[in-house]
C-alpha positions in Angstrom: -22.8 -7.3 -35.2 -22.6 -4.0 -33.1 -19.2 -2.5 -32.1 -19.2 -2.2 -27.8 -18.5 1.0 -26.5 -15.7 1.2 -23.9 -18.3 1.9 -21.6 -20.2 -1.5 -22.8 -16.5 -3.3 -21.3 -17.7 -4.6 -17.2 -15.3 -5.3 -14.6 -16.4 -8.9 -15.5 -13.8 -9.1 -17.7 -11.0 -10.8 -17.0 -8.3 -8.7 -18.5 -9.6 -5.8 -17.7 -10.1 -6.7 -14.0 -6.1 -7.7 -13.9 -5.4 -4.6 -15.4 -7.2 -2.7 -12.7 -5.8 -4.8 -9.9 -2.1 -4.2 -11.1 -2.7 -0.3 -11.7 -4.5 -0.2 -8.4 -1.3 -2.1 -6.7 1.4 0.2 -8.0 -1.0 3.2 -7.2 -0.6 1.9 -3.4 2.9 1.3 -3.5 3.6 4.7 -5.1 1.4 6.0 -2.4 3.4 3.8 0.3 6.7 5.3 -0.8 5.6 9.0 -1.3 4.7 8.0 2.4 7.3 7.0 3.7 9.6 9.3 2.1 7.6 12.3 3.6 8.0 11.0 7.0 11.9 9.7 6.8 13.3 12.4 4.5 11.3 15.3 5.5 9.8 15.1 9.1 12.8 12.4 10.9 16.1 12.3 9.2 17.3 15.6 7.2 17.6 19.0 9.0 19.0 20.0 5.7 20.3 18.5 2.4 23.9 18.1 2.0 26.1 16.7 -0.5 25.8 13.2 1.0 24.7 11.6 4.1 26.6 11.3 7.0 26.2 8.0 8.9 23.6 9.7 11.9 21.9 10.4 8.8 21.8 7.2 7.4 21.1 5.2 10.1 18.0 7.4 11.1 17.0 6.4 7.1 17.1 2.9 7.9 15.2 2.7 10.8 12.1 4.6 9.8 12.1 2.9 6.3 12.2 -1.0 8.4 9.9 0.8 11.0 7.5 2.0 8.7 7.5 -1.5 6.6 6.8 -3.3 10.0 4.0 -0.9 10.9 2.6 -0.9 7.4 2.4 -5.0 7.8 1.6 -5.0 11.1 -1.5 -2.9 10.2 -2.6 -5.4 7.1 -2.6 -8.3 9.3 -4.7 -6.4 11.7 -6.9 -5.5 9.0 -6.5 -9.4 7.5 -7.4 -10.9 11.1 -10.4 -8.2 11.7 -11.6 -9.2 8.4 -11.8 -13.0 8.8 -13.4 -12.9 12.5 -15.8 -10.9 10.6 -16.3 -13.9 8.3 -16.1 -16.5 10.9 -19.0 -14.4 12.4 -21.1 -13.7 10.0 -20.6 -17.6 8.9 -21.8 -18.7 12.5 -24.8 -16.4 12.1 -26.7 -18.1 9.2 -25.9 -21.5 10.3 
């Protein structure tokens, strides 16, 4: 019996594919919250750092972060809706 290679391993299996699917999610959720720090912390919020956060400070935190989650979703069920008219459409095409 031959030993496989690791590049003899296909996305067909099962484990594998998990794997990639997890390490692909938290690759997008780091990416989401390097995001949105950039944007709250750097760009909106904080002329300068400080010892702590005053309450302007904190408020402005809490805003971008709910309006950045809302835009975020907002734009996956965009995305979610485009894709399934597509589907719809290409369905009603090869009947």
């Amino acid at each position: 019996m031959e030993a496989s290679s690791p590049t003899d391993l296909s996305v067909s299996d099962p484990q594998l594919q998990h794997f990639i699917e997890v390490e692909t999610q938290k690759q997008r959720f780091q990416q989401l919250v390097h995001q949105m720090t950039e944007l709250c912390w750097q760009e909106k919020c904080m002329d300068k750092p400080g010892p702590k956060l005053d309450s302007r400070a904190e408020t402005c935190f809490v805003n971008c972060v709910e309006r950045f989650i809302d835009t975020s979703q907002f734009i996956l069920n965009r995305l979610e809706q485009t894709q399934k008219s597509k589907s719809a459409f290409s369905e009603s095409l090869t009947d």
